[in-house]
Biopython code that builds the backbone (N, CA, C, O; Angstrom):
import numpy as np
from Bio.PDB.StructureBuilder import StructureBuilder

atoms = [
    (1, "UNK", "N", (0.849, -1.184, 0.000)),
    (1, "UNK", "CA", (0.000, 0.000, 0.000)),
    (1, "UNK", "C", (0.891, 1.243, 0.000)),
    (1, "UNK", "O", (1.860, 1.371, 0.748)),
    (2, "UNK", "N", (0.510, 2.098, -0.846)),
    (2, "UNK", "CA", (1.299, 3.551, -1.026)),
    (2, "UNK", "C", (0.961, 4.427, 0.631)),
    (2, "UNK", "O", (-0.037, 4.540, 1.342)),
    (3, "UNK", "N", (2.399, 4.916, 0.708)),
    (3, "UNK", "CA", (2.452, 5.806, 1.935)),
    (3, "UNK", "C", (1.641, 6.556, 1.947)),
    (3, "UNK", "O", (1.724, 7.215, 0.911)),
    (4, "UNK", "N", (0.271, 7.103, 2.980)),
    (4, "UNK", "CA", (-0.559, 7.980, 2.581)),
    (4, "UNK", "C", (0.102, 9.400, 3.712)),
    (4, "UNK", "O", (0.822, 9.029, 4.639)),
    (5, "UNK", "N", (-0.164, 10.857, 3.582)),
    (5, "UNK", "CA", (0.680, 11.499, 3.982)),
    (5, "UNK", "C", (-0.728, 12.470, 4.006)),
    (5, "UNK", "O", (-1.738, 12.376, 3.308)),
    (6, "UNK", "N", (-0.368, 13.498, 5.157)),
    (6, "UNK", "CA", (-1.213, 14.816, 5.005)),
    (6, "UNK", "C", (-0.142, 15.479, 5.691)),
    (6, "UNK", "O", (0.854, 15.320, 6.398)),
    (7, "UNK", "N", (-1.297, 16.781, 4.771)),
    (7, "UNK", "CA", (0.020, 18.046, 4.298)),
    (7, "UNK", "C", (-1.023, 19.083, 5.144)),
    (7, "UNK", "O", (-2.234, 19.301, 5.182)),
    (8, "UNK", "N", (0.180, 19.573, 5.780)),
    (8, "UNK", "CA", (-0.934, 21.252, 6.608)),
    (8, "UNK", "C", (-0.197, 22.212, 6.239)),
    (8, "UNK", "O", (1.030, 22.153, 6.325)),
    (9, "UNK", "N", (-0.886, 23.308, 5.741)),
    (9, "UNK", "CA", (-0.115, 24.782, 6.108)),
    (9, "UNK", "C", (-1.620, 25.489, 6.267)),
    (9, "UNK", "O", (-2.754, 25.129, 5.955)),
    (10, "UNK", "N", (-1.012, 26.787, 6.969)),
    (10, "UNK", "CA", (-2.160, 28.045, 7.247)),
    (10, "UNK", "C", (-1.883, 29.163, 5.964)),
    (10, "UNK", "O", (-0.930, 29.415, 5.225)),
    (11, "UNK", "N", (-3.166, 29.637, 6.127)),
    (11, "UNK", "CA", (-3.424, 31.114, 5.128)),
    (11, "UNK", "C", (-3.980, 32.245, 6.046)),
    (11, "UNK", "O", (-4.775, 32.018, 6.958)),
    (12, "UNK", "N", (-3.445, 33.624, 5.698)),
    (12, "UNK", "CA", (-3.926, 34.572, 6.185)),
    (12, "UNK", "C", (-5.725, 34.450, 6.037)),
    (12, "UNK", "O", (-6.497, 34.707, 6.961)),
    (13, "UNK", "N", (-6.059, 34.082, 4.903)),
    (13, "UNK", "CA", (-7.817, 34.029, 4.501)),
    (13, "UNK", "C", (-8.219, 32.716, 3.834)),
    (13, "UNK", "O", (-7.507, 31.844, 3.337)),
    (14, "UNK", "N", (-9.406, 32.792, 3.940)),
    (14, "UNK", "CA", (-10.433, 31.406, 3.845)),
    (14, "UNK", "C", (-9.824, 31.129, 2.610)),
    (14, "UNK", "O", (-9.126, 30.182, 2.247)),
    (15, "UNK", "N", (-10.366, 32.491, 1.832)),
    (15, "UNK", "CA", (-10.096, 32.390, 0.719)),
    (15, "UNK", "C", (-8.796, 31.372, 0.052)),
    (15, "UNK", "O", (-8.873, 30.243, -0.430)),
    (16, "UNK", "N", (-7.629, 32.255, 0.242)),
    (16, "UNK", "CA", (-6.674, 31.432, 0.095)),
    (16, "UNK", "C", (-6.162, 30.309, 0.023)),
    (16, "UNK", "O", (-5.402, 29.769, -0.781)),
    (17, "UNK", "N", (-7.085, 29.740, 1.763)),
    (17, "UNK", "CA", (-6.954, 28.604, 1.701)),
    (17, "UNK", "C", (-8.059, 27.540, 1.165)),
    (17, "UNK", "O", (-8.084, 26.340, 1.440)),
    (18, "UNK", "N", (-9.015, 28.289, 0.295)),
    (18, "UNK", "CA", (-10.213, 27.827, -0.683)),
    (18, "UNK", "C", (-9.540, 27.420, -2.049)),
    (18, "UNK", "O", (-9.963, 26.429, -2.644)),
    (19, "UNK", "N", (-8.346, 28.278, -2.631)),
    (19, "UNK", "CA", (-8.039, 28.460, -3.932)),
    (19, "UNK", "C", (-7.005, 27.311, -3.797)),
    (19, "UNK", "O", (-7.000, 26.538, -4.756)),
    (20, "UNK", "N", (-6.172, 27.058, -2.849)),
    (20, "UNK", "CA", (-4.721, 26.553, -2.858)),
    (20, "UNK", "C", (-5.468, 24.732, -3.236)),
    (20, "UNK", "O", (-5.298, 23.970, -4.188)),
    (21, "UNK", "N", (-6.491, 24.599, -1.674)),
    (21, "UNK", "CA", (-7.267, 23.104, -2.112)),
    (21, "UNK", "C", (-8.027, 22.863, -3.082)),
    (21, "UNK", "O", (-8.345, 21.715, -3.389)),
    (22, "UNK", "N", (-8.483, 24.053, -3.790)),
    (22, "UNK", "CA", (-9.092, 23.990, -5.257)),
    (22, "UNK", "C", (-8.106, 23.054, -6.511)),
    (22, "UNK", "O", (-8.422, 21.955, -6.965)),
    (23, "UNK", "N", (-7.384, 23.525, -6.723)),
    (23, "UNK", "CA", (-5.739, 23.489, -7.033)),
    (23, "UNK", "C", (-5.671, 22.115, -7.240)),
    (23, "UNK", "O", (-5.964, 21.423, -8.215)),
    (24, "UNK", "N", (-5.188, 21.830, -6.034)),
    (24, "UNK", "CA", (-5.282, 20.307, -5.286)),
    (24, "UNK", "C", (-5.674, 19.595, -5.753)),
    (24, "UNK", "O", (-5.186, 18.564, -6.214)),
    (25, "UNK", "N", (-6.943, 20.092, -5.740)),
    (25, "UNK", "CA", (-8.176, 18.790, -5.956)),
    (25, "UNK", "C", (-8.494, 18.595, -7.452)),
    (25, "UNK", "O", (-8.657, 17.461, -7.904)),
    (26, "UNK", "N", (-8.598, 19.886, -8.351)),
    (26, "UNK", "CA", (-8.475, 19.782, -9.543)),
    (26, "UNK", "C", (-7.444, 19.361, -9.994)),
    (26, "UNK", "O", (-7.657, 19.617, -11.179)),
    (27, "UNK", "N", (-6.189, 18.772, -9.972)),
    (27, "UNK", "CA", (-4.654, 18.336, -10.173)),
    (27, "UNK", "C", (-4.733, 16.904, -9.489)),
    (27, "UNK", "O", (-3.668, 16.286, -9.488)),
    (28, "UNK", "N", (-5.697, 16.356, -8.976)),
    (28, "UNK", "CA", (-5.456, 15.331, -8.295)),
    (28, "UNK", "C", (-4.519, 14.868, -7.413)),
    (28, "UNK", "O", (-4.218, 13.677, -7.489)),
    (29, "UNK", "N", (-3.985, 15.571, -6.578)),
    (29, "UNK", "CA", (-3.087, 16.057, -6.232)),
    (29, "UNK", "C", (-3.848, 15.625, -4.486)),
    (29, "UNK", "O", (-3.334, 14.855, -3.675)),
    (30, "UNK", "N", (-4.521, 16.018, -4.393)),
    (30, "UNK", "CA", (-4.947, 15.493, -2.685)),
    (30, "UNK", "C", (-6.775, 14.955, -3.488)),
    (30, "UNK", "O", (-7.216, 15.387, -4.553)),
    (31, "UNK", "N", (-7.352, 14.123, -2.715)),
    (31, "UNK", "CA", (-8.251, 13.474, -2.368)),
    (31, "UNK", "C", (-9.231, 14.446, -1.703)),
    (31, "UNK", "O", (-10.398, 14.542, -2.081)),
    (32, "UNK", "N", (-8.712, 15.160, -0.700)),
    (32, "UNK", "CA", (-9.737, 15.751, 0.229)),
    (32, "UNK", "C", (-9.171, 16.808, 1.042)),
    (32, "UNK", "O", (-8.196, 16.565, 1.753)),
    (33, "UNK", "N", (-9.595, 17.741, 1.009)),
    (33, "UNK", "CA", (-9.214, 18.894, 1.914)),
    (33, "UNK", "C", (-10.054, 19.169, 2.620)),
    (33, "UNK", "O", (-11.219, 18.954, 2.286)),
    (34, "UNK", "N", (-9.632, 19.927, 4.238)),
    (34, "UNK", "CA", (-10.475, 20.199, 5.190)),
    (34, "UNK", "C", (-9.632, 21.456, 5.759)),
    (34, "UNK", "O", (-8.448, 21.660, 6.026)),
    (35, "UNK", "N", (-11.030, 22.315, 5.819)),
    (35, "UNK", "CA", (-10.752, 24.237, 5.758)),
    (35, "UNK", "C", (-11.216, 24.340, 7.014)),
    (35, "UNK", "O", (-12.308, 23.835, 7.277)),
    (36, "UNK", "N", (-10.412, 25.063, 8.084)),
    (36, "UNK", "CA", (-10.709, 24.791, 9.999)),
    (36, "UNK", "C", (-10.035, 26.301, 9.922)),
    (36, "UNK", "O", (-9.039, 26.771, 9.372)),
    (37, "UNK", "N", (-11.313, 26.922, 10.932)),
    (37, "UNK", "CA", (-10.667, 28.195, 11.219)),
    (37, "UNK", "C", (-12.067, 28.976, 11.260)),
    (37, "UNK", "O", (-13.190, 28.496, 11.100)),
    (38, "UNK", "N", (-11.657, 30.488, 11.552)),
    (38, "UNK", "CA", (-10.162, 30.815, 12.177)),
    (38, "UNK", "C", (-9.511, 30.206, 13.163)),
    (38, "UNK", "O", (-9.993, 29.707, 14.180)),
    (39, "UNK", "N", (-8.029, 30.283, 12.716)),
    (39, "UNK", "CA", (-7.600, 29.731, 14.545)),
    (39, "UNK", "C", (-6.610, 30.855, 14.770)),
    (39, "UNK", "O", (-6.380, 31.724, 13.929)),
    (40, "UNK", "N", (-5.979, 30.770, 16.091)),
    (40, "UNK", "CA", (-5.306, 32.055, 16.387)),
    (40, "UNK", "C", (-3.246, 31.328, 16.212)),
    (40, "UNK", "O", (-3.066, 30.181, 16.621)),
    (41, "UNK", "N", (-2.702, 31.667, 15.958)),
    (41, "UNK", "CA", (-1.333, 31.171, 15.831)),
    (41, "UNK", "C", (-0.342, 32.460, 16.488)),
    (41, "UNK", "O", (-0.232, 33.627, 16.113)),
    (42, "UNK", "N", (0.259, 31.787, 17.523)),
    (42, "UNK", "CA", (1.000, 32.735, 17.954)),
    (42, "UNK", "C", (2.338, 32.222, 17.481)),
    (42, "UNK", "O", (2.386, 31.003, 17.644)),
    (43, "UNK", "N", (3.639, 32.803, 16.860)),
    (43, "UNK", "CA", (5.042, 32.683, 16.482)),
    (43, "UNK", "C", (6.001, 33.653, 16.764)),
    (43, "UNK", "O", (5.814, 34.798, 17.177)),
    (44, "UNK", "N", (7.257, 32.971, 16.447)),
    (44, "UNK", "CA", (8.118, 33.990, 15.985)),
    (44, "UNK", "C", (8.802, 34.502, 14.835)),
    (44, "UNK", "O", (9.653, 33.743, 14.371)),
    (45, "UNK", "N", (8.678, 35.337, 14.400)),
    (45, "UNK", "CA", (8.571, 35.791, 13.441)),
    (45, "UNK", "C", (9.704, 36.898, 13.066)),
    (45, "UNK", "O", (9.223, 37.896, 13.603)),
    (46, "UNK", "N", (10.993, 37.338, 12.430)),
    (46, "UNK", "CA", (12.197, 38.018, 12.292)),
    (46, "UNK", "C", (12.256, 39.054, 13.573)),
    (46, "UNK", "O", (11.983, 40.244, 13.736)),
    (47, "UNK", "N", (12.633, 38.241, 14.199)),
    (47, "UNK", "CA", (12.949, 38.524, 16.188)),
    (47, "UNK", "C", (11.904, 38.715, 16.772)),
    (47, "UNK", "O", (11.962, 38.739, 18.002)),
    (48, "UNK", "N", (10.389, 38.948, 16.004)),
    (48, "UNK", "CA", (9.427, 39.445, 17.256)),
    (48, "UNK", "C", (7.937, 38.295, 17.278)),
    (48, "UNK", "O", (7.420, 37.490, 16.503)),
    (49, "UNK", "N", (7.735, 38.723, 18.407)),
    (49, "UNK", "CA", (6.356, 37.815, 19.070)),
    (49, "UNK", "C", (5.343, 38.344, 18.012)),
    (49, "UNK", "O", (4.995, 39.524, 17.961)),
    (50, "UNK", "N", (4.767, 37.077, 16.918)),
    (50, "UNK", "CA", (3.376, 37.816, 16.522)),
    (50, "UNK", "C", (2.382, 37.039, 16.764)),
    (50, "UNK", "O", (2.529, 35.893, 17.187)),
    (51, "UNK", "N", (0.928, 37.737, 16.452)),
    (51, "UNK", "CA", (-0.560, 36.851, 16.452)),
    (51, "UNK", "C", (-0.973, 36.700, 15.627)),
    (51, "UNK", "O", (-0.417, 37.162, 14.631)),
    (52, "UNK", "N", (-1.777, 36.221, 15.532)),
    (52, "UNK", "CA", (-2.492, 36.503, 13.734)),
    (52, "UNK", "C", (-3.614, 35.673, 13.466)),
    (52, "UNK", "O", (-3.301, 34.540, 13.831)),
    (53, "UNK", "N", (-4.412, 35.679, 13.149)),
    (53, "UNK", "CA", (-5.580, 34.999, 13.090)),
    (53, "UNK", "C", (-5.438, 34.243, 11.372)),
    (53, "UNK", "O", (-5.125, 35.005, 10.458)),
    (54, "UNK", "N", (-5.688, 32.754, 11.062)),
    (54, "UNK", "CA", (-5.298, 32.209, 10.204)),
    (54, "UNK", "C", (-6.224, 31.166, 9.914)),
    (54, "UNK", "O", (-7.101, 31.001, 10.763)),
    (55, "UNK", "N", (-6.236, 30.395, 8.876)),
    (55, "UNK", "CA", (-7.117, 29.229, 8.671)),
    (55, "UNK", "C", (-6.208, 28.063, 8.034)),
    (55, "UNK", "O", (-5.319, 28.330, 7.225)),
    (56, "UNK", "N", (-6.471, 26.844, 8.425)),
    (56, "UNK", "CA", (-5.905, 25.665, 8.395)),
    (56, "UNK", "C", (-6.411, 24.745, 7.625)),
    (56, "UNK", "O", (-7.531, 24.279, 7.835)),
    (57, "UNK", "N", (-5.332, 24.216, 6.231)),
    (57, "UNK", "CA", (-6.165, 23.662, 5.737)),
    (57, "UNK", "C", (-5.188, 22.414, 5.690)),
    (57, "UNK", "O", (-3.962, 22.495, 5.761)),
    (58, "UNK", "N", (-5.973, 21.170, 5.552)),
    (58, "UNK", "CA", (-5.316, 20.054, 5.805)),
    (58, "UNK", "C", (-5.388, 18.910, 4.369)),
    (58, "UNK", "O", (-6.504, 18.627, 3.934)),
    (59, "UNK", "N", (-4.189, 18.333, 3.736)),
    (59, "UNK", "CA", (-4.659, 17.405, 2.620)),
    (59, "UNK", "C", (-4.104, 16.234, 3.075)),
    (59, "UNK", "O", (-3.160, 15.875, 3.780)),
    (60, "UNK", "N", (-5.254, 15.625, 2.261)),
    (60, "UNK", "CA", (-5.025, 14.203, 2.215)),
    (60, "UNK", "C", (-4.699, 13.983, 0.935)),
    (60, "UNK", "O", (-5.402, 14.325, -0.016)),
    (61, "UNK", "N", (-3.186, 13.167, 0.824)),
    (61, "UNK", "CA", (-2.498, 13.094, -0.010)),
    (61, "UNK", "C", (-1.780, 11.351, 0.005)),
    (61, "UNK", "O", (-1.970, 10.458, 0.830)),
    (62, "UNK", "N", (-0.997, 11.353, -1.146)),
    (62, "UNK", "CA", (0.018, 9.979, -0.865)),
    (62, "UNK", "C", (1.845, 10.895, -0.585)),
    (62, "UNK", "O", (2.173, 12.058, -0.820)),
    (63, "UNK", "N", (2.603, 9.795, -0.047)),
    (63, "UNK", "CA", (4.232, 10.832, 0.237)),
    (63, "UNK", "C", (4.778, 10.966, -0.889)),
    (63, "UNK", "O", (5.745, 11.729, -0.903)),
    (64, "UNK", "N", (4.359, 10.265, -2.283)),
    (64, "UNK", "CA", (5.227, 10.362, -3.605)),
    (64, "UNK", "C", (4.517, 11.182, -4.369)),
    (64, "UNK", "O", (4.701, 11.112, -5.584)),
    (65, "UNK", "N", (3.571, 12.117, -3.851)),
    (65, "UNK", "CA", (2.960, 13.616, -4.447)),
    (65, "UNK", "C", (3.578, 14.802, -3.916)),
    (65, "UNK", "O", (3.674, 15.856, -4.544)),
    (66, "UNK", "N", (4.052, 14.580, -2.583)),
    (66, "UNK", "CA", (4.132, 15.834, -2.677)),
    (66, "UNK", "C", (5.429, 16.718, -2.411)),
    (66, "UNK", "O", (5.704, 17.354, -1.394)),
    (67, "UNK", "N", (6.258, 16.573, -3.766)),
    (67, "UNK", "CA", (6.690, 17.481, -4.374)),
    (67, "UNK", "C", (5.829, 18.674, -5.163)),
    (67, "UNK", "O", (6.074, 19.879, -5.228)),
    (68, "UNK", "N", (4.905, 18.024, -5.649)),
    (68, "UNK", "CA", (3.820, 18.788, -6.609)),
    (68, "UNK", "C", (3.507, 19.105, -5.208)),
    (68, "UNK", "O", (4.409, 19.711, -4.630)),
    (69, "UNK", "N", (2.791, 18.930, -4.738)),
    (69, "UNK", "CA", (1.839, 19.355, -3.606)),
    (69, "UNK", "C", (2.798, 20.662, -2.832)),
    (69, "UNK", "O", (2.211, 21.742, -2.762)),
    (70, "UNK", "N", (4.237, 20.599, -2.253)),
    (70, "UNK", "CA", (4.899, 22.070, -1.669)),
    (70, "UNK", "C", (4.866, 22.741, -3.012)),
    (70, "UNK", "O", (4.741, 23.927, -2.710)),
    (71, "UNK", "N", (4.902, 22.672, -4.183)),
    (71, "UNK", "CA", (5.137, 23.175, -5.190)),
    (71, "UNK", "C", (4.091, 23.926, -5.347)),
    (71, "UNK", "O", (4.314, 25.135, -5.389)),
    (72, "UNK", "N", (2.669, 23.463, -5.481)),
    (72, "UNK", "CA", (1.693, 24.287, -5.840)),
    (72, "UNK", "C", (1.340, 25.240, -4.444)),
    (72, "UNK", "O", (0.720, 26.272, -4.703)),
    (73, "UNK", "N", (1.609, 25.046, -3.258)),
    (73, "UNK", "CA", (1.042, 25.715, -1.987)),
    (73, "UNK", "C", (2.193, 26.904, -1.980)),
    (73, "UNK", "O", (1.920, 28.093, -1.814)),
    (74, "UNK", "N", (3.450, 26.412, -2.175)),
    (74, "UNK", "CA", (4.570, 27.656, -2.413)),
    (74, "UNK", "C", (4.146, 28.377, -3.465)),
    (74, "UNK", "O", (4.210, 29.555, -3.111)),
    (75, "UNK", "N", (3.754, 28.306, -4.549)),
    (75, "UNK", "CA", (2.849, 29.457, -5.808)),
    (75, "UNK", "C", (1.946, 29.788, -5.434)),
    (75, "UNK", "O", (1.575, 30.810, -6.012)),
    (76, "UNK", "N", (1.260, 29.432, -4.649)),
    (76, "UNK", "CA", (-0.259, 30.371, -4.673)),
    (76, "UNK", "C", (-0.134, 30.605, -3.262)),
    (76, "UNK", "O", (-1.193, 30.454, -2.652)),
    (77, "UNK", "N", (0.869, 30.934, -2.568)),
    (77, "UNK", "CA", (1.152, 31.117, -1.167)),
    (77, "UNK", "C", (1.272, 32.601, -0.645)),
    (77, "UNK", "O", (2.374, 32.967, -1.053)),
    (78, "UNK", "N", (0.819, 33.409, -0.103)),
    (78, "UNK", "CA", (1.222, 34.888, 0.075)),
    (78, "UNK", "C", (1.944, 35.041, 1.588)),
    (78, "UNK", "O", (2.328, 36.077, 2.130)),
    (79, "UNK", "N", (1.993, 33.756, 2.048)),
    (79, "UNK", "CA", (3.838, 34.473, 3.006)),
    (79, "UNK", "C", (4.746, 33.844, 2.119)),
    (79, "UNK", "O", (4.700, 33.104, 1.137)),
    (80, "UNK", "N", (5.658, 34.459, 2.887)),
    (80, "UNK", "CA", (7.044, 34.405, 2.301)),
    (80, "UNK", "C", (7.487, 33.245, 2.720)),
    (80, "UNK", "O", (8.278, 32.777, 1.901)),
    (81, "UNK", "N", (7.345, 32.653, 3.529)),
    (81, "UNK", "CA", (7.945, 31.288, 4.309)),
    (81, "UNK", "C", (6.556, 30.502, 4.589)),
    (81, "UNK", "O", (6.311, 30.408, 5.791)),
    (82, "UNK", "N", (5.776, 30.027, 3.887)),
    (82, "UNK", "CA", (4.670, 29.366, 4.053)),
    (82, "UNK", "C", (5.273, 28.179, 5.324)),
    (82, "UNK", "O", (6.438, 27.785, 5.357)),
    (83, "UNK", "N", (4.240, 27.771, 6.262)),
    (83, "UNK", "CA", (4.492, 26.194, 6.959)),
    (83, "UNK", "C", (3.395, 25.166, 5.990)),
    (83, "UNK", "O", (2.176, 25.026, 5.889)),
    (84, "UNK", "N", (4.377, 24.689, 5.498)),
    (84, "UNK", "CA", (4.134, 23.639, 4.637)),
    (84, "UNK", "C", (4.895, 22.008, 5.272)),
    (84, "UNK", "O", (5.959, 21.523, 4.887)),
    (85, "UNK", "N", (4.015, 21.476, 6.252)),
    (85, "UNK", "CA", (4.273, 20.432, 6.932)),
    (85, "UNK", "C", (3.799, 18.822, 5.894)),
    (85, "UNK", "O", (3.167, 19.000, 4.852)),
    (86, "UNK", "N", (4.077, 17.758, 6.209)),
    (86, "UNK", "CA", (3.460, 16.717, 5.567)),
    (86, "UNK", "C", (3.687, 15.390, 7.140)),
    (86, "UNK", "O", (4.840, 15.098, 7.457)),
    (87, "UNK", "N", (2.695, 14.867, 7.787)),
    (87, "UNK", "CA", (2.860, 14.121, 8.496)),
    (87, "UNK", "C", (2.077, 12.864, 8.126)),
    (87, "UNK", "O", (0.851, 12.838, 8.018)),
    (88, "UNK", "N", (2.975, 11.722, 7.923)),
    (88, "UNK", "CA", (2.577, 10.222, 7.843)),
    (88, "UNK", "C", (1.222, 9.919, 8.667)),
    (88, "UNK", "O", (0.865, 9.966, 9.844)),
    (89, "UNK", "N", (0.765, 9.647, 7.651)),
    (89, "UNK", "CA", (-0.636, 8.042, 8.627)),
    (89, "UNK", "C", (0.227, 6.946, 8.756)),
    (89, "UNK", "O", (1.156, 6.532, 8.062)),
    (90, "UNK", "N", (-0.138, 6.680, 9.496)),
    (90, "UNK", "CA", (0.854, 5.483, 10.249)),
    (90, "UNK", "C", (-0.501, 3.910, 10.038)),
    (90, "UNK", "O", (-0.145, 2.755, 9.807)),
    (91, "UNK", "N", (-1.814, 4.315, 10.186)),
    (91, "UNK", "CA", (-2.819, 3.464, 10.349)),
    (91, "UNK", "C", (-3.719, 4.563, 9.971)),
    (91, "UNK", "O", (-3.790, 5.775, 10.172)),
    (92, "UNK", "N", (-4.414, 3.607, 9.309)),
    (92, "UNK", "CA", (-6.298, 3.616, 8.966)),
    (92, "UNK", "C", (-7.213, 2.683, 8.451)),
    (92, "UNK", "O", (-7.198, 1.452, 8.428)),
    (93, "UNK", "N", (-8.090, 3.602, 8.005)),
    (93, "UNK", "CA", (-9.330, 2.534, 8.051)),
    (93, "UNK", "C", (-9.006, 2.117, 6.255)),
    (93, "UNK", "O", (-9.052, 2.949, 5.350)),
    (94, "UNK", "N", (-8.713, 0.754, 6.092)),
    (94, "UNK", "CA", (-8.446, 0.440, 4.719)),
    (94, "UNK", "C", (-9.335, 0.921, 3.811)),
    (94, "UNK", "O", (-8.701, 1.436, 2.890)),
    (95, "UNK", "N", (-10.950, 1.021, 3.577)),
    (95, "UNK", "CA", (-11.733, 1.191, 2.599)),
    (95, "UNK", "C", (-11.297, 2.836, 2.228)),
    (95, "UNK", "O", (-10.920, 3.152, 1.100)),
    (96, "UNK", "N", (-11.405, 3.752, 3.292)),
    (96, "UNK", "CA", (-11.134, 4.903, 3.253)),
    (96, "UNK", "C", (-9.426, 6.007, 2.701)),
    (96, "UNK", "O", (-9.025, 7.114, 2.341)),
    (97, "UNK", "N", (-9.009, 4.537, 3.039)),
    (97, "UNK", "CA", (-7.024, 4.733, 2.342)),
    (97, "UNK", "C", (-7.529, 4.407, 0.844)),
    (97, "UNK", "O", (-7.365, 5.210, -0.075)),
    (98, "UNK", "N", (-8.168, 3.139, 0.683)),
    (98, "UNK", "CA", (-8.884, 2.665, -0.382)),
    (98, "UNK", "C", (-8.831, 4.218, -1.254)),
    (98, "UNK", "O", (-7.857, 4.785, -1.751)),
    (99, "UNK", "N", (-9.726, 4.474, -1.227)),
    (99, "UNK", "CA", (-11.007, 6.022, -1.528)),
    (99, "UNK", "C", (-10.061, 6.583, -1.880)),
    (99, "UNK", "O", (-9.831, 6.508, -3.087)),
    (100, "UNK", "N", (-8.981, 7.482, -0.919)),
    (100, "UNK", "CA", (-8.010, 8.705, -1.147)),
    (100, "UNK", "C", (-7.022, 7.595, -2.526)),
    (100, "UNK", "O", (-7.010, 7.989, -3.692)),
    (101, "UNK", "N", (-6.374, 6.416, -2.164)),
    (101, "UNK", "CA", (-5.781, 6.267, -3.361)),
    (101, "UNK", "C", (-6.113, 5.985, -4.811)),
    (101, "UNK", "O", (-5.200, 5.807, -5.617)),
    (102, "UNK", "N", (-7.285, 5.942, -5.145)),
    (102, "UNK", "CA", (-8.421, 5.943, -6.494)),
    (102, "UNK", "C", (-8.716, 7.071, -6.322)),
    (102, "UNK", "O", (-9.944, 7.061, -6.405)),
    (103, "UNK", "N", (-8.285, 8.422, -6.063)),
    (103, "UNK", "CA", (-8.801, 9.941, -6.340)),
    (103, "UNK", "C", (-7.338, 10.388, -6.847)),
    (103, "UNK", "O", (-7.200, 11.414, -7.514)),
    (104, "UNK", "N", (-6.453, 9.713, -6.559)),
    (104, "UNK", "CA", (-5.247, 10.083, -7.153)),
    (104, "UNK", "C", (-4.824, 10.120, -8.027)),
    (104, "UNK", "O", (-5.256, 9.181, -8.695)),
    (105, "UNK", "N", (-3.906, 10.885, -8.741)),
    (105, "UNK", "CA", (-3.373, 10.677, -9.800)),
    (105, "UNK", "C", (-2.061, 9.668, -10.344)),
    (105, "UNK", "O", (-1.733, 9.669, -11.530)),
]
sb = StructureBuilder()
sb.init_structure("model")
sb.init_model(0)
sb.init_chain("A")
sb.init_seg("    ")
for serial, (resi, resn, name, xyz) in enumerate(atoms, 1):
    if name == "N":
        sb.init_residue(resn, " ", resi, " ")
    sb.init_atom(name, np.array(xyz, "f"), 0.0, 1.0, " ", f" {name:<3s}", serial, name[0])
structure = sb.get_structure()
């Protein structure tokens, strides 16, 4: 069974993070995205404490996509240093790994 992987980064707006999983999903590229927010993110940021109110969007992907996958979130990205994470499923529910890998490309 192919490594299945989800990918998180935040967007300043819904929006953003509406267009980036649009993307995605039209490219076959993730299976399924899920848009959570606002949430509040506190960092650090070139020496100083910031806040910022952000939205989180999460893909469900396989690990041998996503090159394409930082690729397209770094282009349609408006920070400069996007967090563009990808963390392993380790376990799931087979029919549903099933599902995400027949949406793939």
């Amino acid at each position: 069974m192919e490594n299945f992987i989800q990918v998180i980064t935040t967007t300043p707006t819904k929006g953003e993070a509406e267009k980036i999983g649009k993307v995605l999903l039209e490219g076959l590229l993730a299976a399924c995205i899920q848009i959570l927010g606002p949430v509040e993110s506190c960092y650090w940021w070139e020496g100083r404490l910031e806040k910022s109110k952000e939205w989180f969007l999460i893909v469900k992907t396989q690990k041998r996509l996503y090159p394409r996958v930082e690729q397209i979130i770094k282009r349609l990205h408006s920070y400069k240093v996007p967090e563009i994470i990808a963390i392993p499923i380790v376990a799931g529910y087979k029919p549903y790994l099933n599902w995400v890998h027949s949406e793939l490309r």
